[in-house]
VOMI-150753 format. One record per residue (C-alpha): residue number from 0; x, y, z; residue in one letter. Coordinates in steps of 0.5 Angstrom, whole numbers. Layout:
N
TORPA, nr, X, Y, Z, rest
TORPA, NUM, X, Y, Z, a
...
This chain:
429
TORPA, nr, X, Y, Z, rest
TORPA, 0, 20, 64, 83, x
TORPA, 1, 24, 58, 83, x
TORPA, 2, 20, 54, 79, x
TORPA, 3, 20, 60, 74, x
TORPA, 4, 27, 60, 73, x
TORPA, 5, 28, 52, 71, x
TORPA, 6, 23, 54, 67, x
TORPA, 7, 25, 60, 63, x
TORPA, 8, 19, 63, 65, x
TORPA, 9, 24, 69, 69, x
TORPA, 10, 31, 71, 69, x
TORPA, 11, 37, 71, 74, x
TORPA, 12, 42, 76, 73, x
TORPA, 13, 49, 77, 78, x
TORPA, 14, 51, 84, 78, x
TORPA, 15, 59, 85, 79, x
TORPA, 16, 62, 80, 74, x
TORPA, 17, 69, 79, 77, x
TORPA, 18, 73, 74, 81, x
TORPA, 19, 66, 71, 85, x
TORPA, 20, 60, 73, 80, x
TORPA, 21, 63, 71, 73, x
TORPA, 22, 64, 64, 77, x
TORPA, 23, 57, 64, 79, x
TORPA, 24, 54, 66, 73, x
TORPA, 25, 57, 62, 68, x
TORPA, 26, 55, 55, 73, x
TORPA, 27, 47, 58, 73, x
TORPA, 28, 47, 59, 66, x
TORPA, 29, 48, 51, 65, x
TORPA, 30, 41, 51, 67, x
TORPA, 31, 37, 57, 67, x
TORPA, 32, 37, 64, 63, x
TORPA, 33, 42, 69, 66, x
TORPA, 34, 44, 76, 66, x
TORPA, 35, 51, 79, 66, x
TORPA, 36, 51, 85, 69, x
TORPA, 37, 57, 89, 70, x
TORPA, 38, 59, 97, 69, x
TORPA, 39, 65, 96, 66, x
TORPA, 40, 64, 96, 59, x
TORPA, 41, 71, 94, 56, x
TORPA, 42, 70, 88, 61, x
TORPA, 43, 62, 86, 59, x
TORPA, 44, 65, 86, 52, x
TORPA, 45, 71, 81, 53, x
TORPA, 46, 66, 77, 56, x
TORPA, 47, 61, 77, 50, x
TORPA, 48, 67, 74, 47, x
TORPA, 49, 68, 69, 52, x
TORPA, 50, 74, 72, 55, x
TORPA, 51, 75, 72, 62, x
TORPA, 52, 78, 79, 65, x
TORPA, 53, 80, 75, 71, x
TORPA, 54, 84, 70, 67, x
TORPA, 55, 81, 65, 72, x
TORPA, 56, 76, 61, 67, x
TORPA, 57, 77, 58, 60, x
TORPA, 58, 74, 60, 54, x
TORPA, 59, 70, 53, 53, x
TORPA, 60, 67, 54, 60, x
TORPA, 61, 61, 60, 57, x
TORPA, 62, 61, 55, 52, x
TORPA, 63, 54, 53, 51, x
TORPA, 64, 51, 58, 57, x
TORPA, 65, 45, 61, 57, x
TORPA, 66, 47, 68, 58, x
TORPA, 67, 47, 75, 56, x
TORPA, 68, 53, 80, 59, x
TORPA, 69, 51, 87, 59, x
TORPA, 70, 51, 94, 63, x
TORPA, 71, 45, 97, 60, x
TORPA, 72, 39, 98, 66, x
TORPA, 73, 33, 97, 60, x
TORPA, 74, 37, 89, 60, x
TORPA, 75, 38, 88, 67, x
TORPA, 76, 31, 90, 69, x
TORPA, 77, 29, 84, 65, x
TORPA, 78, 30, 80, 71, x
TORPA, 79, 26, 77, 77, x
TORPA, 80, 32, 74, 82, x
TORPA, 81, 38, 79, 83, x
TORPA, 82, 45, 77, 86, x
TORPA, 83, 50, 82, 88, x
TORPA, 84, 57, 80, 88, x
TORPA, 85, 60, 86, 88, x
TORPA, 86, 67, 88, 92, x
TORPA, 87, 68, 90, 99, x
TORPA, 88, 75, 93, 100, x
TORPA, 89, 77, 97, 107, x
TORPA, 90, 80, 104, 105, x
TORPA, 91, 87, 107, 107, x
TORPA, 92, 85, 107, 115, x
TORPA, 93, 82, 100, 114, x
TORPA, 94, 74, 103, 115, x
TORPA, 95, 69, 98, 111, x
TORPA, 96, 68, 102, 104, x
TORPA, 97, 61, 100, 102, x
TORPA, 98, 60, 104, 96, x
TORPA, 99, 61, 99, 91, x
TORPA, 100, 55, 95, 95, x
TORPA, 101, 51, 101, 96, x
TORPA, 102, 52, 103, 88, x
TORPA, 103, 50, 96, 86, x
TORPA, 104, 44, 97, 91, x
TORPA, 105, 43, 103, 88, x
TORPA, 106, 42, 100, 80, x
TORPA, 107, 38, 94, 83, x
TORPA, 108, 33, 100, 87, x
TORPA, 109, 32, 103, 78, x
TORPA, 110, 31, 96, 77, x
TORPA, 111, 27, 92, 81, x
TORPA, 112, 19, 91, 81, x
TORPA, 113, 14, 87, 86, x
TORPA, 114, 15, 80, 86, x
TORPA, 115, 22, 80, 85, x
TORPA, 116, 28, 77, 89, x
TORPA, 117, 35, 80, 91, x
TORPA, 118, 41, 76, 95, x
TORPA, 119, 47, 79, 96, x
TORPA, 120, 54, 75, 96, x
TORPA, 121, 58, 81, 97, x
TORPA, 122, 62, 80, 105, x
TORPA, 123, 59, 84, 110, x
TORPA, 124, 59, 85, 117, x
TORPA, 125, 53, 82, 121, x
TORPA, 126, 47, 87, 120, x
TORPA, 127, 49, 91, 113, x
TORPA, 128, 45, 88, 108, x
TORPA, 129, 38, 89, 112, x
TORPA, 130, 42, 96, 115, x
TORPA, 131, 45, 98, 110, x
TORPA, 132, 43, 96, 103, x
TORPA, 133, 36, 93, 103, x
TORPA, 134, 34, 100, 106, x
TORPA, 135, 36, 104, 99, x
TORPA, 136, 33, 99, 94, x
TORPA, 137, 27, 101, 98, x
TORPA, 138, 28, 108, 98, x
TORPA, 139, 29, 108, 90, x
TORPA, 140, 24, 104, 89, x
TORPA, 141, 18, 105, 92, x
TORPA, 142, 18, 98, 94, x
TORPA, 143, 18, 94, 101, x
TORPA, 144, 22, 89, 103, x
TORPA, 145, 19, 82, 106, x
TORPA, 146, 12, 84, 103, x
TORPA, 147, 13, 87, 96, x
TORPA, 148, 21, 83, 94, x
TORPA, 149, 24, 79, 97, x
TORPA, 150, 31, 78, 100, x
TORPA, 151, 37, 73, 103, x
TORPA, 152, 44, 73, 104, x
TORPA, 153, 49, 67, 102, x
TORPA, 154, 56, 69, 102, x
TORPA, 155, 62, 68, 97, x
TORPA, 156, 66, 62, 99, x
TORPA, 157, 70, 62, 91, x
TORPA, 158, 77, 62, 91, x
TORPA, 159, 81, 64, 87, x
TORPA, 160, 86, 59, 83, x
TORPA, 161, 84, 53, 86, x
TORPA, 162, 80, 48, 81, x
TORPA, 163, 79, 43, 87, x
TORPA, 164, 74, 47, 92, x
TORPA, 165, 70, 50, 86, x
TORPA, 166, 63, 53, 87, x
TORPA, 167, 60, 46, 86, x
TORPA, 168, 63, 43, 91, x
TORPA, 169, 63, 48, 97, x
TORPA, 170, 56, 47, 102, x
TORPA, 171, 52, 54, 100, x
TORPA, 172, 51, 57, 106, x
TORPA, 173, 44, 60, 104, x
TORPA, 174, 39, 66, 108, x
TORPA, 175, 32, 69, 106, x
TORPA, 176, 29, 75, 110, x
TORPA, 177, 23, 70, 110, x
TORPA, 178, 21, 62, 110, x
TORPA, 179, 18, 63, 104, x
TORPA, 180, 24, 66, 101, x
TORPA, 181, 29, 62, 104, x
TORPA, 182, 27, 56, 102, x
TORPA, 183, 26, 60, 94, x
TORPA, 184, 33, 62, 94, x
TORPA, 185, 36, 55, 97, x
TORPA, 186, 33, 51, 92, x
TORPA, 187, 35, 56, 87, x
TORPA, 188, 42, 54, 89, x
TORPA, 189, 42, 48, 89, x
TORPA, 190, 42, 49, 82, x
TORPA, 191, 49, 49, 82, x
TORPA, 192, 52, 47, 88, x
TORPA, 193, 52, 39, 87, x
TORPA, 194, 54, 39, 96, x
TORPA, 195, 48, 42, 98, x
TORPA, 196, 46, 49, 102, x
TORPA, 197, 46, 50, 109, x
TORPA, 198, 40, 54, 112, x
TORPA, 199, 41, 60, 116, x
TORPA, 200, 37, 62, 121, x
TORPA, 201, 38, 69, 119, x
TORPA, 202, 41, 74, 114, x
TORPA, 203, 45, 76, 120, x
TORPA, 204, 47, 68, 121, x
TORPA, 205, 49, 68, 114, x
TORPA, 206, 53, 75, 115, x
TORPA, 207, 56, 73, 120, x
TORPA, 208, 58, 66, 118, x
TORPA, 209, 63, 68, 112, x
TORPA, 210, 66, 74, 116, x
TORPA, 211, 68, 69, 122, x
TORPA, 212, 71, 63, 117, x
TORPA, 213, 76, 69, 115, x
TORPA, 214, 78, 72, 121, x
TORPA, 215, 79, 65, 124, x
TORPA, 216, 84, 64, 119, x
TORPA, 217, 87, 70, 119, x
TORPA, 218, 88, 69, 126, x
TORPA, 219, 92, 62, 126, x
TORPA, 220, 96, 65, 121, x
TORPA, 221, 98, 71, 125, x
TORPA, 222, 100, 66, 131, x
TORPA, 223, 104, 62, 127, x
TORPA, 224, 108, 69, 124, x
TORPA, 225, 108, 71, 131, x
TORPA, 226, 112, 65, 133, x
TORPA, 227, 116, 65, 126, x
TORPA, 228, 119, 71, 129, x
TORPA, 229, 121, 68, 136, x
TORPA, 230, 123, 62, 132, x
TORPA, 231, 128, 67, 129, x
TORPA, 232, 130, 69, 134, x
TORPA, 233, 131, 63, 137, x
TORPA, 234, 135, 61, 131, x
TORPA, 235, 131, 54, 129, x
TORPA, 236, 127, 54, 123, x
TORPA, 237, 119, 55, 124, x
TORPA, 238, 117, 49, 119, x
TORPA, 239, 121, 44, 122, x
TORPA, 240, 118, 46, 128, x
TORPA, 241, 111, 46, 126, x
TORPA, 242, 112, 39, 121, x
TORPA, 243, 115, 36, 129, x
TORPA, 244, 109, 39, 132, x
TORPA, 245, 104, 37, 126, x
TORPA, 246, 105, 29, 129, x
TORPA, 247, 100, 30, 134, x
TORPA, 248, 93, 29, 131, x
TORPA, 249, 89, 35, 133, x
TORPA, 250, 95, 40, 131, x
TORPA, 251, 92, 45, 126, x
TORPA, 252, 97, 46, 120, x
TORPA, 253, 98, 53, 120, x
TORPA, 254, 104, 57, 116, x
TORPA, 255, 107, 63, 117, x
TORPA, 256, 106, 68, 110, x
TORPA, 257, 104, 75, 108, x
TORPA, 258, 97, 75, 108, x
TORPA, 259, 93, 79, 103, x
TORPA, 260, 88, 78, 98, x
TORPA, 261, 81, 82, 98, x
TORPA, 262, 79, 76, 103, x
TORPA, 263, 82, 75, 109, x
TORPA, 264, 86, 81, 109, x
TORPA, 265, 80, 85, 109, x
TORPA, 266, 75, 81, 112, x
TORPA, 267, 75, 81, 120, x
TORPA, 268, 76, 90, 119, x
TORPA, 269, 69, 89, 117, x
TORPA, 270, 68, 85, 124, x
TORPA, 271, 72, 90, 128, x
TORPA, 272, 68, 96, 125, x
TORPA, 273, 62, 93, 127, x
TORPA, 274, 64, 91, 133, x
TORPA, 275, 67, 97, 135, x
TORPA, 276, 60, 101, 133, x
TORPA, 277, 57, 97, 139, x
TORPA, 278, 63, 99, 144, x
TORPA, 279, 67, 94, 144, x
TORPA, 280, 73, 93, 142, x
TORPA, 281, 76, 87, 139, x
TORPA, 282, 83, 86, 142, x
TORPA, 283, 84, 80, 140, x
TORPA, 284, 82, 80, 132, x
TORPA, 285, 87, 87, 131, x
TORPA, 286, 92, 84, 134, x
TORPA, 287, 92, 79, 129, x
TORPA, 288, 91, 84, 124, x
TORPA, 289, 97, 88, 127, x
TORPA, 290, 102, 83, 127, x
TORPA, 291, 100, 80, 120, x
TORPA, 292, 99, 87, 116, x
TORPA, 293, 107, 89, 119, x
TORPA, 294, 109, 82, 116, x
TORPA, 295, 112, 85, 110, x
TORPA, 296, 117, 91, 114, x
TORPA, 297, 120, 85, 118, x
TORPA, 298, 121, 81, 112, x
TORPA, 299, 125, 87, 109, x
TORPA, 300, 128, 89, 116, x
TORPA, 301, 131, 81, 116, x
TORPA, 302, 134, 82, 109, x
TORPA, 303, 136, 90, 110, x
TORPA, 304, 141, 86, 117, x
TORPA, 305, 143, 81, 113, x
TORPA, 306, 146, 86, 107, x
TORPA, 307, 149, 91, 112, x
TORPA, 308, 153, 84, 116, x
TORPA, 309, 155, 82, 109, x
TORPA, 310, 156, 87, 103, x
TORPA, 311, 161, 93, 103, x
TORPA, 312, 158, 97, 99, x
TORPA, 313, 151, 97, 102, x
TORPA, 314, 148, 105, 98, x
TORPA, 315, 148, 99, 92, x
TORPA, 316, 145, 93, 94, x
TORPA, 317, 140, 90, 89, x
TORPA, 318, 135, 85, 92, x
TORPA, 319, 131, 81, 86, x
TORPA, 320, 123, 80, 88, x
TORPA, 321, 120, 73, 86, x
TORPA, 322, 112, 73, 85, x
TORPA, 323, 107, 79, 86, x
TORPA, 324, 100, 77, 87, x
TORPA, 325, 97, 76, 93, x
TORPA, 326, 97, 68, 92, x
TORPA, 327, 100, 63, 88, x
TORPA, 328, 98, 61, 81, x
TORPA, 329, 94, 67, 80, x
TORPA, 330, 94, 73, 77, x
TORPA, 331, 89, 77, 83, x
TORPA, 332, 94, 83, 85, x
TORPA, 333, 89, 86, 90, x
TORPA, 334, 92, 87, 96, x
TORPA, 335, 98, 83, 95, x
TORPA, 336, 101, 85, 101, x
TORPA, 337, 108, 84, 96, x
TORPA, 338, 107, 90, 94, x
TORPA, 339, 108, 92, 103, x
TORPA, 340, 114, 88, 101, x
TORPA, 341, 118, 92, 95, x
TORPA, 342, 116, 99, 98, x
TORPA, 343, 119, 96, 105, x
TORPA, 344, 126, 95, 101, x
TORPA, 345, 126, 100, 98, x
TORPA, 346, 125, 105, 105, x
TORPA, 347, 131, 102, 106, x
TORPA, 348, 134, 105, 99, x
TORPA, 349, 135, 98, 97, x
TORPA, 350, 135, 97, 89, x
TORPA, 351, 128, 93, 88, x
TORPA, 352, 127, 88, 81, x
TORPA, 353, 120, 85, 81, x
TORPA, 354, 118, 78, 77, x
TORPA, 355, 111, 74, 76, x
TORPA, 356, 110, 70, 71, x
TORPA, 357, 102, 72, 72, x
TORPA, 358, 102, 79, 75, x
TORPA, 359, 101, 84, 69, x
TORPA, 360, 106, 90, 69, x
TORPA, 361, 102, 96, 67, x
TORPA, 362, 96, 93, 73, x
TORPA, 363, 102, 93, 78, x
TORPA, 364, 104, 100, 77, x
TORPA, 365, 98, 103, 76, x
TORPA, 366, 95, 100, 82, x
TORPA, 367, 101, 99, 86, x
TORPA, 368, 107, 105, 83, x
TORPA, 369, 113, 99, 81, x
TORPA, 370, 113, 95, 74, x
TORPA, 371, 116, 88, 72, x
TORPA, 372, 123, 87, 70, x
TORPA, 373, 123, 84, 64, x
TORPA, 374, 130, 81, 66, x
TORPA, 375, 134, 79, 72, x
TORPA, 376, 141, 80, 74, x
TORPA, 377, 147, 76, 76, x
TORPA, 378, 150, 80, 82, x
TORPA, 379, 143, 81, 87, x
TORPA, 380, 145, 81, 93, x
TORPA, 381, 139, 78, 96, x
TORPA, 382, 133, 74, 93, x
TORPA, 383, 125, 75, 97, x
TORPA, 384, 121, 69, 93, x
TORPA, 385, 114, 72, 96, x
TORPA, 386, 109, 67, 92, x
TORPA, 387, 110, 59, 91, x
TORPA, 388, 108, 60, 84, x
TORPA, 389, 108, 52, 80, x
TORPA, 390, 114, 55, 75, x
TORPA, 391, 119, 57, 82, x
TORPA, 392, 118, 50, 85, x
TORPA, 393, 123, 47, 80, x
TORPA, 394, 129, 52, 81, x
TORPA, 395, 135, 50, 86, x
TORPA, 396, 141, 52, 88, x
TORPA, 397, 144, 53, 82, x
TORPA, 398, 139, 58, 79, x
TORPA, 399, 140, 62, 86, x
TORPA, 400, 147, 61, 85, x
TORPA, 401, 147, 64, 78, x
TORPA, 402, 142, 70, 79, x
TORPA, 403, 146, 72, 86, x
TORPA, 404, 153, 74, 90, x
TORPA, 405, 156, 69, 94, x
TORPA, 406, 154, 74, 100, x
TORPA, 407, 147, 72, 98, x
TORPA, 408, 141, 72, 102, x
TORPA, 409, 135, 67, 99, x
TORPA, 410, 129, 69, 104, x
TORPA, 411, 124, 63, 102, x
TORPA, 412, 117, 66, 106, x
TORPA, 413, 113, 60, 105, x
TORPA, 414, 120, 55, 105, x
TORPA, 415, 119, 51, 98, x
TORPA, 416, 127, 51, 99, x
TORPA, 417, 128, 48, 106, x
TORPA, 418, 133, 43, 105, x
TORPA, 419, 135, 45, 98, x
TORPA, 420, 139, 51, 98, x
TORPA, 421, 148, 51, 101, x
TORPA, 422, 150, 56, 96, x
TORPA, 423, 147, 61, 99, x
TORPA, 424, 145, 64, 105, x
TORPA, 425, 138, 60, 107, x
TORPA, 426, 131, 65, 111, x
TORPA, 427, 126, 63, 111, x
TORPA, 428, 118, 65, 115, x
C-alpha cells in the first residue's frame, strides 16, 4: 500500500476536514494524491478556493498540494487508504457521542473495497475502533477486517494555534490491526511526520495513549484550580505561590484556568465511560472533572461577592468579559467554557458584555445564545479577562481604569496583569 501511495498508483483520503483532518491532508498532499472528504458542502467549497473554515491555515498552505475536496461518495470511493478525523463530543450528560465516528464509519462501509486500509484519529476510549467502528464498516461492506482491509489507529496530537508543535514535528504514535498493516501505515506516516512514529503494540495501546495524555492534563490543572481556591481563601495569590515552587527542579508547572476545548475537557469522560462499563468507577479523573467543570461558577461567585461588598446599586451592575474562545489566539469556540462563565454572571442578573478579537458573533449565539459587543463601556463594574489572546497582553492599568468604576474588580484568570494593575481591584485564579 504504501508504495502505491508514493507512487500515485492509489489514493489516500481524510474524512472530516476540521481542525485535525485539514492539517493532515494538506501535509499529505505535499507527497501523495489525497481526497478531501467532508459532508459539509459550504466548508468543501471554501476549501476548493484554498480557505480555511477553521481560520487555522493560510491560503499559501494548499498551495501546490496535490488533492481533491469533495463530499460525493463516487469521489471518495477512488481511494485505497482512509483516515477518519472526525469529532467526538460528550453530550449533555458528558456520555460519549459516537455518532459522528460511526457515521464516518458508516460512509467508508459504502466505499471500501478488499485490499483497502482504514486508520482512525478521532479520540476513542480503549477498545471502540475494533468494538464499535470496524464492526460497521464490516456490516455494509461485506467485507472482513485483518483478511479482506486493513486497519490501525493513530491518535490526533494537533493543537490548535500553536505553530511550534505542528504535525511534522510531534512523534506519530501509530497501530494496525496486524504486523503487515502496522508497518503500511507507519511508514505511510512518515511521510509527514519529519519526528518519527512510534509503534503500538495494539490498536487498544494507541487508543489508550491519546486519552491518558489529556486526562493527565487534565488532572494537574484541576490540582492547581483546587488549590487556587484554597490560596484565595488563604489570601495569597496562586502564581507567586507556584513561581516559588517552580524553583525546585522537578516542580510540574502547571496553572489554574478554565479548561475547555474539544480535547481535555472532553477526553477523560471518555475513559470514565469506558471504565464505568467494566465496573469501576474512576474516582480520581471525576473529581478532577468535577472541580474543573465548576470552574466558571466560582469565577462568577468570586466577582458577584466583590460587586455586593463594593456597589450600591448591585440590580445595575455591569461586567465586561474579555475573550470567548476556548484558548487564546484561535477562533475554536467549542466547548469554551467562557461561555460557563457568562451564563454564571448572568444567573446572578448581572449585565454580561462579551469581546474577542477572533471569536465570530453569530457562531457564538448560535451555539452558545449570547453575541459579541460591538463596543465597550466606561462604567463596568468588573472586567473577567477569561483568555490571553496576544492583543490584551499590552493593556495596562489605564485601559482597565478608562473602561471601569473605581470600585472595580479586574479578575485575571491566567494572571497576565500580576503586578501590573493599582488602579483597580486585582483577582486573579
Amino acid at each position: 500500500m504504501y508504495q502505491d501511495l508514493v507512487d500515485k498508483k492509489a489514493k489516500l483520503a481524510v474524512i472530516g476536514l476540521g481542525y485535525v483532518g485539514l492539517p493532515i491532508a494538506l501535509e499529505f498532499a505535499k507527497r501523495i494524491s489525497i481526497i478531501g472528504f467532508d459532508i459539509n458542502e459550504k466548508r468543501v467549497e471554501m476549501m476548493k478556493q484554498g480557505i480555511d473554515p477553521s481560520n487555522e491555515l493560510e491560503k499559501s498552505e494548499f498551495d501546490g498540494c496535490d488533492i481533491v475536496f469533495t463530499n460525493s461518495l463516487d469521489v471518495l470511493r477512488e481511494a485505497k487508504f482512509f483516515i477518519v478525523a472526525v469529532p467526538t463530543p460528550v453530550d449533555e450528560h458528558n456520555v460519549p457521542d459516537l455518532t459522528p465516528v460511526k457515521k464516518a464509519s458508516e460512509t467508508i462501509g459504502k466505499v471500501i473495497k478488499k485490499g483497502d486500509y482504514v486508520v482512525f484519529e478521532s479520540t476513542v476510549y480503549p477498545g471502540c475502533t475494533e468494538e464499535d467502528c470496524l464492526p460497521v464498516i464490516e456490516q455494509l461492506s461485506g467485507l472482513k477486517n485483518v483478511t479482506d482491509f486493513k486497519s490501525g489507529y493513530s491518535p490526533e496530537r494537533i493543537n490548535p494555534g500553536d505553530k511550534t508543535h505542528t504535525l511534522a514535528k510531534i512523534i506519530k504514535v501509530v497501530s494496525g490491526c496486524d504486523a503487515t498493516s502496522l508497518e503500511e501505515i507507519a511508514k505511510t506516516y512518515e511521510l509527514v511526520v519529519a519526528a518519527g512514529v512510534h509503534k503500538a503494540s495494539s490498536i487498544k495501546v494507541a487508543e489508550a495513549a491519546k486519552i491518558i495524555e489529556n486526562t493527565q492534563r487534565d488532572l494537574n490543572i484541576a490540582l492547581m484550580n483546587e488549590l487556587s481556591i484554597i490560596f484565595n481563601l488563604i489570601g495569597i495569590n496562586t502564581y507567586e505561590v507556584l513561581e516559588a515552587a517552580g524553583t525546585k527542579w522537578n516542580f510540574l508547572k502547571f496553572q489554574p484556568g478554565l479548561v475547555g476545548g474539544h480535547c481535555i475537557g472532553v477526553d477523560p469522560y471518555y475513559l470514565t465511560y469506558k471504565a464505568s462499563e467494566l465496573g469501576y468507577d474512576a474516582e480520581v479523573i471525576l473529581a478532577g472533572r468535577n472541580i474543573n467543570d465548576n470552574m466558571a461558577k466560582y469565577v462568577a461567585k468570586s466577582v458577584i461577592q466583590h460587586i455586593i461588598k463594593n456597589s450600591s446599586d448591585v440590580k445595575n451592575a455591569k461586567v465586561l468579559v474579555m475573550g470567548a474562545t476556548f484558548k487564546e489566539n484561535v477562533s475554536d469556540i467549542r466547548n469554551s467554557k467562557v461561555a460557563d462563565v457568562v451564563n454564571a454572571l448572568k444567573s446572578y442578573h448581572l449585565n454580561v458584555d462579551v469581546v474577542d478579537p477572533h471569536a465570530d458573533s453569530d457562531e457564538l449565539n448560535h451555539e452558545y445564545g449570547f453575541s459579541l459587543s460591538k463596543n465597550t463601556d466606561t462604567d463596568y463594574d468588573a472586567v473577567v479577562v477569561t483568555v490571553p489572546h496576544n492583543e490584551y497582553k499590552a493593556l495596562g492599568d489605564d485601559y482597565f481604569a478608562s473602561i471601569t468604576k473605581a470600585h472595580a474588580m479586574i479578575a485575571d484568570l491566567k494572571g497576565i496583569y500580576r503586578n501590573k494593575i493599582s488602579e483597580r481591584n486585582y483577582w486573579s485564579l
